[in-house]
C-alpha positions in Angstrom: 89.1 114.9 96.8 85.9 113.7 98.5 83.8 115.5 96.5 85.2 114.6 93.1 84.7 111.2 94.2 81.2 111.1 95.0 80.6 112.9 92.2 81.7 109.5 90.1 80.3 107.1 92.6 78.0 105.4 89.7 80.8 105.2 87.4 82.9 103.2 90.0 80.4 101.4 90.8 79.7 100.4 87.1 83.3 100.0 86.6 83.5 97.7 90.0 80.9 95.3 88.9 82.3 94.7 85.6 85.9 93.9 87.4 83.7 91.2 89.4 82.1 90.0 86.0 84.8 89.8 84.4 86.8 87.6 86.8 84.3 84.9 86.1 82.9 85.5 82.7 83.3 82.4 80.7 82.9 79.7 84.1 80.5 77.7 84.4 80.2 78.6 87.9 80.2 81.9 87.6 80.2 84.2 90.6 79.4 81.2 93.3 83.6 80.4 92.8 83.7 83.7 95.1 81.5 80.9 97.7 83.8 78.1 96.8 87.4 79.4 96.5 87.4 80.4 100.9 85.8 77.1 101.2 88.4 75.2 99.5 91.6 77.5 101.1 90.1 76.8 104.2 90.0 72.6 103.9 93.4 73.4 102.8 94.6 75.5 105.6 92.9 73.1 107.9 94.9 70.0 106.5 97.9 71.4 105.4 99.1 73.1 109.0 97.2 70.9 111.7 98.3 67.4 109.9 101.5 68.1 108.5 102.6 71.0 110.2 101.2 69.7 113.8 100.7 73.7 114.4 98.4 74.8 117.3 97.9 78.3 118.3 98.1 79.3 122.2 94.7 78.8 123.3 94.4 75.9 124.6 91.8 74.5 123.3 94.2 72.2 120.3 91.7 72.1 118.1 92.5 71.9 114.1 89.8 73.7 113.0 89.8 76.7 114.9 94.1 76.7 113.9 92.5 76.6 110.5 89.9 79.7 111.3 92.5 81.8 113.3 94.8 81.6 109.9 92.0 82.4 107.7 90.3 85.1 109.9 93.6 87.1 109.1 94.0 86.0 105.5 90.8 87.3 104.4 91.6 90.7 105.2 95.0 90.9 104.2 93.9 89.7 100.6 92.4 93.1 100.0 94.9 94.9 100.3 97.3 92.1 98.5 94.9 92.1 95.4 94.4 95.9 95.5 98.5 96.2 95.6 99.6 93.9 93.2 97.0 94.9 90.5 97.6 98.9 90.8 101.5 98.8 88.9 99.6 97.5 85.9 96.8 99.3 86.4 96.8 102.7 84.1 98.8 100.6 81.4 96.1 98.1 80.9 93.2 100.4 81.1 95.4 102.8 77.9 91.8 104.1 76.4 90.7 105.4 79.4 93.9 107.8 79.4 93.3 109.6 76.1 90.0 110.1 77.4 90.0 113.8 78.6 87.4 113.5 80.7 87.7 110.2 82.2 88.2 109.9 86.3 91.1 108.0 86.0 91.7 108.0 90.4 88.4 106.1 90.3 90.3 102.8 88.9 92.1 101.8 92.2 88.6 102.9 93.9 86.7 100.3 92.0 89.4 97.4 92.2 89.7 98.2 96.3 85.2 98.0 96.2 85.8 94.4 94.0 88.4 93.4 96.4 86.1 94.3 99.6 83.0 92.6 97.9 85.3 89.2 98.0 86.4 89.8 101.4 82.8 89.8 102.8 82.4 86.6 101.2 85.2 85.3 102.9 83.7 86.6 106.0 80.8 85.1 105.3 82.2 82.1 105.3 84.2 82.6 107.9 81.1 83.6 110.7 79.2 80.5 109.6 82.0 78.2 109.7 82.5 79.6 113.4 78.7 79.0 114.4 79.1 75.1 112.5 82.3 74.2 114.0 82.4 76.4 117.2 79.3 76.9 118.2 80.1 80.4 119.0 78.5 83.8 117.8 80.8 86.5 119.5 78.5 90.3 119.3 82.4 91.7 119.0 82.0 91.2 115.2 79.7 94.5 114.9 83.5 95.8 115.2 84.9 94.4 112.0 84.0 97.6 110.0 85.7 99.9 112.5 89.1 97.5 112.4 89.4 97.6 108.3 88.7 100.9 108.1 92.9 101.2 108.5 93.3 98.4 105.7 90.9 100.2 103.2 93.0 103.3 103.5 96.3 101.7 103.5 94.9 99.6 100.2 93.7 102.5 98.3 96.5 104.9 99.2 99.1 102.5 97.8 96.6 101.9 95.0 97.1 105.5 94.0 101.0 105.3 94.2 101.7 102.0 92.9 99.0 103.5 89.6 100.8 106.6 89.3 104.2 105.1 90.1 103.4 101.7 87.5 102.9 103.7 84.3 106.3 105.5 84.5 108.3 102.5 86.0 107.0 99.2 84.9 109.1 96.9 87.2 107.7 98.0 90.0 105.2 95.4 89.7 107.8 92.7 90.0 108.7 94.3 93.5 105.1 94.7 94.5 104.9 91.5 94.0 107.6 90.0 96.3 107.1 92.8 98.8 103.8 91.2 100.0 104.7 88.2 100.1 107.0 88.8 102.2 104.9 91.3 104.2 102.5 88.6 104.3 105.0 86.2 106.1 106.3 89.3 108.4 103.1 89.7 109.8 101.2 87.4 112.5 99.2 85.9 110.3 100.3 82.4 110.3 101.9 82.4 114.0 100.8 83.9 117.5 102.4 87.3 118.1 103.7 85.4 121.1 106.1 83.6 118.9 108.2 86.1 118.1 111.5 86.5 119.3 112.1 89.5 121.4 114.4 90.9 119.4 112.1 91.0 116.5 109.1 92.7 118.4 110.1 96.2 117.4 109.6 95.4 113.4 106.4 93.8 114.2 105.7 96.5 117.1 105.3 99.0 113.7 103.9 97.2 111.4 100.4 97.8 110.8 99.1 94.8 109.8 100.2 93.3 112.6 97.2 95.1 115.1 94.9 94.7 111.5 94.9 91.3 111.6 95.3 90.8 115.6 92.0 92.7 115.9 90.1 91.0 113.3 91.1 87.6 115.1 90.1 89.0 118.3 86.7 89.8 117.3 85.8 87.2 115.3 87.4 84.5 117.1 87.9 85.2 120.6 85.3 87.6 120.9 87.3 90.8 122.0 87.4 94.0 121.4 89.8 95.7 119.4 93.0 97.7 120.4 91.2 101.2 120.5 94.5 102.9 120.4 96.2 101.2 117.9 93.4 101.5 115.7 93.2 105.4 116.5 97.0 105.3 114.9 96.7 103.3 112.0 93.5 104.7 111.3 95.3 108.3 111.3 98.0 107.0 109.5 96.1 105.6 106.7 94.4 108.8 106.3 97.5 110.7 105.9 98.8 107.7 103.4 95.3 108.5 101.2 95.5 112.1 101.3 99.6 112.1 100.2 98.8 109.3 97.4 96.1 111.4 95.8 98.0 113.9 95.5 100.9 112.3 93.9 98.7 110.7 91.7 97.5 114.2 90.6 101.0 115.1 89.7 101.6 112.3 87.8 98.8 112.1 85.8 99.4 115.0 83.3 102.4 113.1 81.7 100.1 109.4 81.8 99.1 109.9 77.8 102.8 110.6 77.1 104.1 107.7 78.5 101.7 105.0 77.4 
């Protein structure tokens, strides 16, 4: 699998710059709305939960904008594997030339949306570690760690990317379910609440769900400048090796009848 792979890396990295292209082509702006759309989600989160909502998080401290920080520390890296996830059911079916291609790579597709979806993400983090040195005044040597801690969410993404492709072409609801299923796993993880919120009785769910230590560490180091769980992120990284290794090979199996279905 590896090798294949590498053997295509210029084509998905061709194929990954013309996603990114494409999002903007036409705009007037261009790329630099990748700059401006965290700004503006992060004036909204800032508004929106500390004067409405009156929410704080359980540090202390009170203030609004590191609320609005915490929440978009763990938003940026959930998007990635949101936007990988919801684009992948539709993702064989709108790219139908590339199938009656013989020789075309078609498991490089989910590679190059996950590389697009990254690129954005480091924008966001961008953002995010100035925004943290402006506001803050802080510069925590724990974000050196970010790499390590989404090296789980990258595998999680493009495993799923591979199932949800494969799965997508056969059974096109399933991106109608995709859809609502990370929402609400979007809303079932700690990303808008303290893990201390949550009831007692709930802390098993949230105990084994993955995203839950994902985004906790991310927060950690970039926030509160702490290390990251070392053995949570020894299981989910384990886990989301397993997940890539079992969705490439489904998406082998599957891809012999893709031309017959589309």
């Amino acid at each position: 699998m590896i090798k294949k792979l590498w053997c295509h890396r210029e084509l998905i990295k061709q194929i990954t710059i013309r996603d990114i292209i494409s999002r903007y082509k036409g705009s007037y702006l261009g790329i630099f709305w990748s700059f401006l759309n965290p700004l503006f989600m992060l004036a909204v989160y800032t508004f929106v939960f500390s004067e409405i909502f009156k929410s704080k998080w359980n540090t202390g401290s009170g203030s609004k904008i590191e609320f609005a920080l915490i929440i978009f520390a763990g938003l940026a890296v959930y998007n990635i594997f949101s936007e990988v996830t919801t684009r992948s059911p539709g993702l064989i079916v709108g790219n139908a030339n590339y199938v009656k291609k013989v020789v075309f790579p078609l498991e490089i597709l989910p590679i190059s949306i996950l590389f697009s979806s990254l690129i954005h993400c480091m924008i966001s983090i961008s953002v995010l570690i100035a925004s943290i040195f402006l506001f803050l005044g802080e510069f925590h040597w724990t974000m050196i760690y970010f790499p390590i801690t989404l090296a789980p969410l990258l595998l999680y993404a493009l495993g799923l990317g591979w199932f949800l492709a494969a799965l997508g072409v056969y059974l096109r609801d399933i991106g109608q379910i995709v859809g609502i299923a990370v929402q609400a796993l979007m809303m079932l993880s700690p990303i808008f609440y303290p893990i201390t919120n949550i009831p007692d009785y709930l802390k098993t769910f949230f105990s084994i769900n993955p995203f839950t230590y994902i985004v906790e560490d991310a927060r950690n180091i970039f926030i509160f400048g702490q290390t990251p769980d070392w053995i949570s992120l020894a299981i989910n990284t384990a886990v989301g090796l397993l997940v890539v290794l079992l969705s490439y090979i489904w998406f082998q199996k599957l891809k012999g009848g893709f031309a017959d279905v589309i």
